[in-house]
N, C-alpha and C positions, 0 to 999 in steps of 0.2 A: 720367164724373166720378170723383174719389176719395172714397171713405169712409174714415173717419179715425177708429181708433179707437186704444185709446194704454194705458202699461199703467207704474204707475211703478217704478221701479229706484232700490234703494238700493244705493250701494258703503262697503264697510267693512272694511278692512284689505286681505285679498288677496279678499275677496269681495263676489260678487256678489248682491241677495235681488231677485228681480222679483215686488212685493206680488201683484197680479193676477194672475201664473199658478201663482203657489206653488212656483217653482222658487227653489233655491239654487246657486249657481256659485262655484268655487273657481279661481281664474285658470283659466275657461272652460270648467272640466270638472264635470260635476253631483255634488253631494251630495245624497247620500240622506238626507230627513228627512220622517217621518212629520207628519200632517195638526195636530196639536194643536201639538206642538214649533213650527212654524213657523207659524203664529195668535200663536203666544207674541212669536215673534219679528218680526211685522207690529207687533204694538201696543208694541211694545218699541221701532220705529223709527220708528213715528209722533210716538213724542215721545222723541228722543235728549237724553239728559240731565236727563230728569226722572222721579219712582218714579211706576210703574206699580207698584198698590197690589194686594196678592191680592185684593180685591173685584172692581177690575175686571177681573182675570185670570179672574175666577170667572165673571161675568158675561158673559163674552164665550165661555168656550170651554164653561162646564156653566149653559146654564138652570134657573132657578128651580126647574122641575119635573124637574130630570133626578136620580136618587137616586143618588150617586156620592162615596166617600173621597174630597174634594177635595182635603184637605191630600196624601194620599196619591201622587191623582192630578199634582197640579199637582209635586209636587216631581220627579215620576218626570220628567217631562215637560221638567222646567229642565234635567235631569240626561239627557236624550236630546237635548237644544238643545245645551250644553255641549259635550256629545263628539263632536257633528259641527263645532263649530266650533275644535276642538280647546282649547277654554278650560279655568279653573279656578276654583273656588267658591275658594281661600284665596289665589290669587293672579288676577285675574280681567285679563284685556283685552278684554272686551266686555262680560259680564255683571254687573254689581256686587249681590251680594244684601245687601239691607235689614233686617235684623232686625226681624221682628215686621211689616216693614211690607209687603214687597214687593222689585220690582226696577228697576234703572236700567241702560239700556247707557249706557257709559260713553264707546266709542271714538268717533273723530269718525268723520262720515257724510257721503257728499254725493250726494245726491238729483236725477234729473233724471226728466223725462216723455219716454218714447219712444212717439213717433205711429207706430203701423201702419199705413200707405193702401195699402186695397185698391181693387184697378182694379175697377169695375161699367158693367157693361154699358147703354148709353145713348144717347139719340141726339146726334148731330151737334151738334145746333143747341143744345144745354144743356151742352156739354164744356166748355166756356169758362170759362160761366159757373159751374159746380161746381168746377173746379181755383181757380178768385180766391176762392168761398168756401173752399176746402181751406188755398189760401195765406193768406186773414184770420184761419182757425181759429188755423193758427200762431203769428203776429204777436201774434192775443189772448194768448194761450198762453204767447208768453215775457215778453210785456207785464205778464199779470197775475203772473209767477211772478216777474219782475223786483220788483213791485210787492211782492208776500209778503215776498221776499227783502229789502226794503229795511226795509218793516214789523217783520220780526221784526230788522234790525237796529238798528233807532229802538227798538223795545220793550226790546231787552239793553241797547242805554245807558243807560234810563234805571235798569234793576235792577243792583245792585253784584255784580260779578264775582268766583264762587267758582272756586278753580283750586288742586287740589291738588296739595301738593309733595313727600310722601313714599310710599312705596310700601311699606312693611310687611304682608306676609300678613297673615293671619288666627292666633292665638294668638301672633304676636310685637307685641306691643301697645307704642306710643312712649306714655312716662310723662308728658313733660314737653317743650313744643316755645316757642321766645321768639324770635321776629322781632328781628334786631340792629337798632339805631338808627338806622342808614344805610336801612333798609330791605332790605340786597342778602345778606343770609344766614339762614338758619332753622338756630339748633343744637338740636338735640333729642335727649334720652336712651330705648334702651331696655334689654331685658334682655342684651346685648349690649356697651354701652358705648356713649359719649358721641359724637355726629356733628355734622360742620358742611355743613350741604347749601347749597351756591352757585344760588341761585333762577335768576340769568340762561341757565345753562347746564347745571342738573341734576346736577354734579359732587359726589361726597358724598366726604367727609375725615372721618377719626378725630381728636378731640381727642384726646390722651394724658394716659390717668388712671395715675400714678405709682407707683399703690399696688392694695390689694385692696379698696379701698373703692369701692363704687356709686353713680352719682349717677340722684337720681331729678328732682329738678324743679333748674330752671334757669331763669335771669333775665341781664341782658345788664347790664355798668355802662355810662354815657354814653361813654364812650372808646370801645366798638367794639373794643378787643383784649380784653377780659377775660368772662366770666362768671360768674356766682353760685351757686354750687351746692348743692343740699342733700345730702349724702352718706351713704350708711350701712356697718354693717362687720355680716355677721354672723356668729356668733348676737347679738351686742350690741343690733344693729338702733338704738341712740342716733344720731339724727341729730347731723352738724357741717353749720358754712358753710365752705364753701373759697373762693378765686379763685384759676380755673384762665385763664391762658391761652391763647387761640386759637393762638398761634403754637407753643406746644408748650414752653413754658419751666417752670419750675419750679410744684407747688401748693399755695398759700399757706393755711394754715389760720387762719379767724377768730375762731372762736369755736365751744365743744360744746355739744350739748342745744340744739339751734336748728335752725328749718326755716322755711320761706315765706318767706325772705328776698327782701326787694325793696328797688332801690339809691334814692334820691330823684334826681330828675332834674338836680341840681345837683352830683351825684355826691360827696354830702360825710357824707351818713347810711345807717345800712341801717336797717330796720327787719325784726321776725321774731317767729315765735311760738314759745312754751315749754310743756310739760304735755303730759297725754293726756287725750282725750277731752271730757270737757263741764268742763275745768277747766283749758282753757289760759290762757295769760296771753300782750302783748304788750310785747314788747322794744325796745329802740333800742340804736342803738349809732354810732361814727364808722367810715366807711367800711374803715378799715384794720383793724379790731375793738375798738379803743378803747373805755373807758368805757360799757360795756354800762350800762342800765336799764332797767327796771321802768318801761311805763306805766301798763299796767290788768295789775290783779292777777288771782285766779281765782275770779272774780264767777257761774260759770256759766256754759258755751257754748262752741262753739269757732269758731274765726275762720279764715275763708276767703279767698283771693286777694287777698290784699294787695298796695295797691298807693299809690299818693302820687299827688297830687295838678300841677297843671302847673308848680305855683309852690314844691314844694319844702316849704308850710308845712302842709300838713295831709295824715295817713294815709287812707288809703279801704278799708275791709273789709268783709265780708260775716260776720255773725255769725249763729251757731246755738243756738238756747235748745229743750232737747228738750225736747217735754212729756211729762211723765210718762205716755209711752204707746211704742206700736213704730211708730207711723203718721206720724206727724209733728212739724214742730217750728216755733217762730216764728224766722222768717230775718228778717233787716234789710241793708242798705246803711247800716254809720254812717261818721262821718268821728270822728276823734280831732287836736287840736289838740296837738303836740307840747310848744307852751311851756306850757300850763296843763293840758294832761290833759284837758280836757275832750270830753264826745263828744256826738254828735248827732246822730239817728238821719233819712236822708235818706230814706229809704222801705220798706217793709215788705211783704213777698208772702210766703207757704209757698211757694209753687212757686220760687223764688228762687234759681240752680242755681250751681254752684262756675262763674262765670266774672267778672270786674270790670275795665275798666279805664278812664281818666281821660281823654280827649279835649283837643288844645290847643285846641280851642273850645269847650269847657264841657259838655261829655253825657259821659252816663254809659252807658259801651256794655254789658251784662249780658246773663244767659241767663237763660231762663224757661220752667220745665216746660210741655210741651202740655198741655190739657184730656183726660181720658181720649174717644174708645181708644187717645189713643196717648200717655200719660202715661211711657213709657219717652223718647219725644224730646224735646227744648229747642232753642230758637230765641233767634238776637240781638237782641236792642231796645236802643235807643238812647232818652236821658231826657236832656233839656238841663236845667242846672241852673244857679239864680243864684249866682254865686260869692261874692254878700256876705252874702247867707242861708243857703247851702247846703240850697236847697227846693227842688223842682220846679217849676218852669217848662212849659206846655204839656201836651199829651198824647204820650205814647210812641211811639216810631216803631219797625215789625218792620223787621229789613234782612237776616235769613235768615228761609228756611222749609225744611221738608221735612224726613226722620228722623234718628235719630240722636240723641246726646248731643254739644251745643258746649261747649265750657269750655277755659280754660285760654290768653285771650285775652293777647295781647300786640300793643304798638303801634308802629310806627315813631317815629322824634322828631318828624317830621312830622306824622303821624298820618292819611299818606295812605294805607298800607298796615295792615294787622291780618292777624295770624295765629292761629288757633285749633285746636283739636282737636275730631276728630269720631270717636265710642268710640261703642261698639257691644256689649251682652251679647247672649251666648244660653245662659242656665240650664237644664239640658235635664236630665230623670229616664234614668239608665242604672240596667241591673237587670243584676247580678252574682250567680256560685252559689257558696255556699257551700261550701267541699270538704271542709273536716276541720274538727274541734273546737280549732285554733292559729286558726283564721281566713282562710285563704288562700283567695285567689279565684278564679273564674276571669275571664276578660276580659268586662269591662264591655260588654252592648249597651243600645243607644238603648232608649226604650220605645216614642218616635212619634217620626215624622219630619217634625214642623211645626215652624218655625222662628218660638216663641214663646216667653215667659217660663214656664217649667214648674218647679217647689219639691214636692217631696215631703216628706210628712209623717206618716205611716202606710199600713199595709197592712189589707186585712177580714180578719175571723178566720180564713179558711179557708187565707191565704197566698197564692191567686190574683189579686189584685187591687190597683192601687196607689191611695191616698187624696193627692190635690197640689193645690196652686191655682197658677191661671194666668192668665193676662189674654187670654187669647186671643176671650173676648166684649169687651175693653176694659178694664174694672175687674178686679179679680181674685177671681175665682168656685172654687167647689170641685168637683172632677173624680172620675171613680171609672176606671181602665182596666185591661184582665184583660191580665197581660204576655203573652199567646197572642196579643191584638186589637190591630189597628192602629188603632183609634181612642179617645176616651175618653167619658162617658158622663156630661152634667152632671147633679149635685145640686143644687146650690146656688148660683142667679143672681141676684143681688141688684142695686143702684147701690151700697151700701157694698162694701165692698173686704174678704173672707176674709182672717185673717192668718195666722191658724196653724191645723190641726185634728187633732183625735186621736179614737181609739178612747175609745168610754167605759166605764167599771168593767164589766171581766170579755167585753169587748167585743162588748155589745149595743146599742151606738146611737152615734152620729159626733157629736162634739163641736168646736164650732170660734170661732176669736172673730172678731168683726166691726165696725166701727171702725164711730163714732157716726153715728145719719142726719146729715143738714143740717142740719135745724131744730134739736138738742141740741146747746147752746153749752159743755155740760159737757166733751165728750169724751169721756164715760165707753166701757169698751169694754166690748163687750158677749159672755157666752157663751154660744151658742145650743145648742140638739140637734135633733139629726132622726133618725129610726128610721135602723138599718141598709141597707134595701133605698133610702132615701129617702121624700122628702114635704117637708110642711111644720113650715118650722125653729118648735123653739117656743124662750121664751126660761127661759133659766136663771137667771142675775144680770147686773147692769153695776156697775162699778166703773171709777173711774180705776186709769192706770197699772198696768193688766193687760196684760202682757209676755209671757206662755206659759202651756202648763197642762199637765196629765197626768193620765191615770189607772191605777191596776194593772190588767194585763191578765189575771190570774188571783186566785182564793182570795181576792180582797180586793175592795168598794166604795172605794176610797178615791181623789179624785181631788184635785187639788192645783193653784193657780195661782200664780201670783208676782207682786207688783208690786212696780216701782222708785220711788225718788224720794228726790233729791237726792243724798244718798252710803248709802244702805242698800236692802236688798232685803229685803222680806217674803213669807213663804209663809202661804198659807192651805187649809186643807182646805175642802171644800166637797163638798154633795148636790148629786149632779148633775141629781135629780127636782124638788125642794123650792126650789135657790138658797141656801140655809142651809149660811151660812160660818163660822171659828173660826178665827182666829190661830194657825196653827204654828208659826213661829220666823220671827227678824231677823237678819240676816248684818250685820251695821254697818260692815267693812271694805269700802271703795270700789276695791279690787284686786279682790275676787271680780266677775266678768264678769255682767255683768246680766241674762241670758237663757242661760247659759250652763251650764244643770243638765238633768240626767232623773231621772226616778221610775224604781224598779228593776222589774220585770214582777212582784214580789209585795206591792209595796207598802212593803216594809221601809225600804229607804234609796235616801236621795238620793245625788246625785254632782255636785258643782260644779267650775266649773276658771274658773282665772285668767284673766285679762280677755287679748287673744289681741299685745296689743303690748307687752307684757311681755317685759323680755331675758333673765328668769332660764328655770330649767330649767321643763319642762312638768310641772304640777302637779298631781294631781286630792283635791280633799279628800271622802271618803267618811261621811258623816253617819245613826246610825239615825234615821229617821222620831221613834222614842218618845224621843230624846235619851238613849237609853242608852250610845251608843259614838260616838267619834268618832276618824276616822285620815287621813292623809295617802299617797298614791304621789305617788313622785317618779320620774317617766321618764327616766333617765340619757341623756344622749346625744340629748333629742327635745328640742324647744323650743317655747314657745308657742302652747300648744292653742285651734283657732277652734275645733273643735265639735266633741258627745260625746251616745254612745245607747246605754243597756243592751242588751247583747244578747239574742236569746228566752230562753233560759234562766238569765239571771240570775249566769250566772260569771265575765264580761268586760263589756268596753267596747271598744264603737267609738269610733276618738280620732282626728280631724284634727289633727295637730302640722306640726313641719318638721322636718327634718333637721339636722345640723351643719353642711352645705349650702346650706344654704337650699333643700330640695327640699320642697313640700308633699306628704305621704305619710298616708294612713288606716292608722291601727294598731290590733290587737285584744290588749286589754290583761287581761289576766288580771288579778284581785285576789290574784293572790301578787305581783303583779307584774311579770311575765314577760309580754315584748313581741314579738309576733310582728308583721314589715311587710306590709300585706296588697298594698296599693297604691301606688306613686308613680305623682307627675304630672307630668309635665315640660313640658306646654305650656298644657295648660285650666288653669281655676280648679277648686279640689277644694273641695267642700261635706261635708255632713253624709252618713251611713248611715246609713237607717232598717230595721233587720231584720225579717224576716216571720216573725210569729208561729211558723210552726213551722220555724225556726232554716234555711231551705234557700236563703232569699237574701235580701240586700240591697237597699235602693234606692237611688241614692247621683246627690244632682245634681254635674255636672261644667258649666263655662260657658267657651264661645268666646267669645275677646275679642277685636276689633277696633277700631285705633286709628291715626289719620294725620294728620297737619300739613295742613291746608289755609289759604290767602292769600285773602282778601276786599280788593277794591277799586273803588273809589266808593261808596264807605255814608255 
């Protein structure tokens, strides 16, 4: 008789993976790949196309009981899978990595079961009858696989089909991507210039931008030749609306100090937003730029994705009301009635993510943050809505799942096709040395290599060790890691979420804030301590609208918080033992940037800087503590400053500006003045420098950004 025994085979580009025997084949010649790499790549092709999570990565290849750097291990391990199949982590054709979550292969795969029959020795009178079982084996076999096959094609029908359509690496990130009306094109902008990608056939064409100005988001008018642009020039960085032509004709400028422009589907209004930050206002205008107006003034908030309604007569946005805190804010879905102004607020979530837009059948298609641990992703839901109430109608319907940030939804006219974006951070701590007293650095390394939301924020006294919070339990917890160790060492694991944490007075105990439990409807944020080596956090004070805090890190107790609210900023000193606070001073100007100060390492002065969307020059206003002196630097030649940290010794600043360029670049800024560039970045996001105590390095987060147009159809 035969024995029948079978072993499955996946094919994937030029290669072969035979799960059972462990081997890999490259048009029929063997790669060599170690025993872990390819486990990795078994469960990677048991489910083609969907994240394979580092839990279950974890749990399949390191036991519960096995004591092993997993982050460590696992990444080595991608990165041995990778280079035998000759892939790429920022351009990938097999492997796609998930921020924070995991992985997905990506390429198509196709699977079949090869039967081994071995001949066994038997008698005569049973040969028969074991070849017809041998042959029924078969028959089941393709039967049932037909069977699978047909299953999992019934189940994909009935889920809506994602299919991405751009292909941008990793740090070349698309800002803004709009499905034409037709359906049959996706133009999209990035740092690069303006594209029109032909969905049927993969084709990508440059729009022609005429000038030096940049476009960042984009909208399609009903006609299918034109676009809507929001444009910027810098150092100005003031948004205009343009229409630019697909066909490459001349571009039309509409109107200045305007952005989110979207056309009404009757293609006879635009509407847009004006202002910065929690005090924008919304506009209307006739399509050609006509007759600009004022609908809602600057009530507080700002307003997201704008978009209109099927019929032309009502706007749809997404508005943002901070609360006087750094954790959150109340978002809405309202609508605004253009002929009476009036608004009306359709439904209400925090988690409520920049996506919106307006269905010919009445839903309202949105994003909506995950529940932690994975509160960095968002997903599509759909909400039918009554058109004569502008209420909800039923319960919400998911029509994606899985990582990532979606936003930035656009709909065919039809409304059988949508296009959305799917962004991706990774904030990771690099630790740089100090070389000379100008500032100059030397090349930034990683501190770990898990691919997780990582923000630094001090160092311990000694200068070995970096103080960050991370999400990498889920929520965001406070970490300690000695830049010698590849791993980090938690403090501080809570269900509230760490915001910021610092050394405290003269740096004997770790201070940090902690956003309200559940049951405290106040908000209040709260500042905790814990000894130096760790333990248990005790509590200091809570207050609303605590935004940051500091302490002197020499010769002085003096520690300092700041809250915001509404258009001013308060400081307060405060006992870091006791909780026992006292009014230090009011900044009343709504330009100075609301979190946007340090304490100097002796206490003496502060250092504020202009809120970071600002066109004028980079400004830092220098304040003593005792209100005895107050002065101004002004950075010739740098532009608006995101973020700023005394350095150890108290004669400089570290300064995140930009260039004349628009290059983001960390500069160490002398208080004469004098501007030494320590770093530019030309492809990650550049964060803040936090300096180690004894002046010999840096910690500075940088973040990989990932970002591509993907098509959804049947939702």
């Amino acid at each position: 008789m035969l024995k029948k025994g079978g072993s499955t085979v996946v094919r994937f580009g030029l290669f072969e993976a035979d799960l059972q025997s462990g081997e890999l084949l490259r048009q029929g010649a063997k790669v060599r790949l170690q025993e872990q790499p390819f486990q990795i790549l078994g469960l990677l092709l048991e489910k083609p196309g969907e994240v394979v999570t580092r839990e279950e990565l974890r749990a399949r290849l390191w036991p519960a009981d096995t004591f092993v750097d997993f982050d460590h291990g696992l990444n080595a391990a991608i990165k041995r899978l990778r280079d035998a199949l000759g892939d790429s982590a920022d351009n990938p054709r097999f492997i796609e990595t998930l921020a924070r979550r995991g992985y997905r292969f990506i390429a198509p795969v196709e699977t079949r079961q090869s039967l081994k029959l071995t001949r066994v020795v038997t008698p005569s009178a049973t040969r028969n009858y074991g070849l017809v079982l041998a042959t029924a084996g078969v028959v089941l076999a393709i039967g049932m696989s037909a069977g699978w096959h047909a299953g999992r094609r019934s189940a994909a029908a009935l889920k809506p089909a994602e299919r991405r359509v751009t292909g941008n690496p990793r740090n070349d990130p698309i800002t803004s991507a709009a499905l034409s009306p037709d359906g049959k094109y996706v133009a999209f902008a990035d740092k690069t210039g303006l594209f029109l990608r032909v969905l049927s056939s993969g084709e990508t064409h440059a729009i022609a931008e005429p000038d030096d100005l940049k476009t960042r988001d984009v909208s399609w008018f009903p006609d299918g030749t034109r676009v809507l642009a929001t444009r910027r020039k810098w150092p100005e960085r003031k948004p205009s609306l343009w229409s630019l032509s697909i066909l490459g004709s001349t571009a039309h400028k509409l109107t200045d100090d305007a952005e989110q422009g979207a056309i009404s589907p009757d293609g006879k209004q635009i509407t847009f937003t004006r202002g910065d930050y929690d005090r924008q206002e919304l506009w209307l205008m006739d399509a050609d730029g006509d007759h600009p107006r004022r609908l809602i003034g600057p009530e507080g908030g700002e307003y997201g994705s704008v978009t209109w309604s099927r019929d032309s007569r009502r706007i749809i946005y997404l508005r943002y009301v901070f609360k006087p805190s750094m954790d959150n804010a109340v978002v809405s879905i309202e609508t605004c009635d253009p002929a009476t102004r009036r608004t009306d607020v359709i439904l209400s979530n925090p988690r409520l993510w920049n996506a919106l837009v307006w269905t010919p059948d009445d839903r309202l298609i949105y994003s909506l943050q995950e529940l932690p641990p994975n509160r960095s992703d968002s997903n599509l839901w759909a909400q039918r809505i009554d058109i004569r109430t502008f209420k909800p109608t039923g319960q919400p319907v998911r029509i994606t799942s899985g990582p990532d940030e979606k936003a930035r939804i656009n709909l065919s006219a039809d409304g059988k096709r949508l296009s959305f974006l799917r962004l991706a951070y990774l904030p990771q701590v690099y630790i740089a040395e100090i070389r000379d007293d100008d500032g100059h650095l030397g090349r930034p390394q990683r501190l770990s290599l898990d691919e997780l939301t990582n923000y630094p924020y001090d160092w311990t006294p000694d200068g070995k060790s970096v103080l960050f919070i991370s999400d990498r339990d889920g929520s965001l917890h406070l970490f300690k890691q000695a830049i010698d160790q590849p791993a980090p060492e938690l403090l501080v694991g809570r269900d509230e979420n760490v915001l910021v944490t610092r050394l405290g007075p003269q740096g004997k105990s770790i201070l940090f804030l902690l956003t309200a439990p559940p049951n405290d409807p106040s908000g209040r944020i709260r500042i905790m301590r814990i000894p130096l080596g760790g333990g248990v956090p005790e509590p200091v004070l809570a207050e609303t609208g605590i935004n940051n805090l500091q302490c002197a890190r020499r010769s002085s107790n003096l520690c300092i918080f700041s809250r915001y609210s509404k258009d001013r900023l308060a400081f307060y000193t405060f006992d870091s033992q006791t909780g026992q606070e006292s009014l230090l001073k009011i900044i009343p100007e709504s330009e100075w940037f609301i979190e946007n100060w340090s304490l100097s390492p002796d206490g003496s002065t502060l250092a504020l800087a202009k809120k970071h969307r600002g066109a004028t020059t980079a400004t830092v206003r220098i304040l003593a503590v005792d209100g005895s002196s107050e002065r101004t630097l002004n950075l010739d030649g740098w532009f608006a400053i995101n973020f700023m940290d005394w350095a150890a010794d108290g004669k400089s600043l570290w300064v995140n500006t930009y260039s004349a360029t628009g290059t983001p670049t960390l500069l160490n800024v002398k208080l004469n003045g004098k501007v030494t560039p320590s770093l530019e970045e030309t492809e990650m996001q550049l964060g803040w420098a936090i300096p180690s105590p004894d002046g010999r390095h840096v910690a500075i987060w940088k973040s990989e950004q990932s970002s591509n147009a993907w098509l959804l159809e049947g939702f």
